[in-house]
Every structure is written in structure tokens, then in C-alpha cells.
N, C-alpha and C positions, 0 to 999 in steps of 0.2 A: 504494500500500500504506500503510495506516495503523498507524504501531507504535506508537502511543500509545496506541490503541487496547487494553482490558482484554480477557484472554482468555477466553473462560467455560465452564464445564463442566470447569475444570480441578483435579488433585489433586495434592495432594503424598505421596513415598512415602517411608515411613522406613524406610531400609534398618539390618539390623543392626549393630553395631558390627565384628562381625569379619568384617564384610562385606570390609574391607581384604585380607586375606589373598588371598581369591578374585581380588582388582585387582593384587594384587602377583606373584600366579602368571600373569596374564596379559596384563602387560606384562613381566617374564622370558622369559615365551616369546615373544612379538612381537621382542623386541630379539635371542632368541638363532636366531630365525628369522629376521630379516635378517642377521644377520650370517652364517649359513651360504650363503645366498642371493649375497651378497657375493664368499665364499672362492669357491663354484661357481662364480660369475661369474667372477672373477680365472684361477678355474686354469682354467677352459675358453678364454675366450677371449683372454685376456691382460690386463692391465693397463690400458691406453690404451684398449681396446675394452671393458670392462668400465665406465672410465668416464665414457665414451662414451656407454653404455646406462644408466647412471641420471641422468646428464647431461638427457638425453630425456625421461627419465620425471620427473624434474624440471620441466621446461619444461612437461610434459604438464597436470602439478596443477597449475601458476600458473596456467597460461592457462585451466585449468577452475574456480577460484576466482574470475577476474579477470569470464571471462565469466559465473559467477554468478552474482558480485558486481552484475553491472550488470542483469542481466533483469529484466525487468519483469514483474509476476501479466496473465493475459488470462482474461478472462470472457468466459462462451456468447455475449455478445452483443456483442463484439470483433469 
């Protein structure tokens, strides 16, 4: 893979200024939807097993970073 390579065909978009608002409503709700996520977790299956289970899911992303960290691009004629 060549990342020095210049990209072409590409544009830049200017988003408007109070675009913010829109980014700040949803990341509010992202955080307030894990943490519901969370309490469900805790009250259903306890403490220790709740985390437990993002424990997992933890491990889950690293090793899906880690491994696409490393791949490599394959062409048709690979």
C-alpha cells in the first residue's frame, strides 16, 4: 500500500458552523446510551458478570484493530 501516494478525485466539505450542535446531540446520546446499557447490564446480571461482558467486548475491538492494523490490500491478481 502506498500512503504517500496523493488521492484524486477528492473534495473537501464545509460543513456549517452550527453544525456542532447536531455533534453534540449525538455524542449525548451515545454516552447516555451506554450508560443505560451498562445499569441493564449490572442489574440483570450482576456486577462481576457484567464486567465480564465488556471485558470481552473489549478484547473483541483490540484484536479487531490489531488485526487490521496488520492486513494487507490483495489485488485480482493475488
Amino acid at each position: 500500500m502506498i500512503r504517500a501516494a496523493a488521492a484524486t478525485g477528492t473534495f473537501t466539505m464545509n460543513l456549517p458552523r452550527r453544525f456542532w450542535i447536531a455533534r453534540a446531540i449525538t455524542a449525548t446520546t451515545a454516552v447516555g446510551l451506554q450508560l443505560v446499557g451498562l445499569y441493564a447490564a449490572v442489574v440483570t446480571f450482576g456486577g462481576w458478570a457484567a464486567l465480564g461482558l465488556y471485558s470481552v467486548g473489549s478484547l473483541a475491538l483490540l484484536l479487531q484493530h490489531v488485526v487490521l492494523s496488520r492486513s494487507t490490500p490483495c489485488s485480482l491478481g493475488d
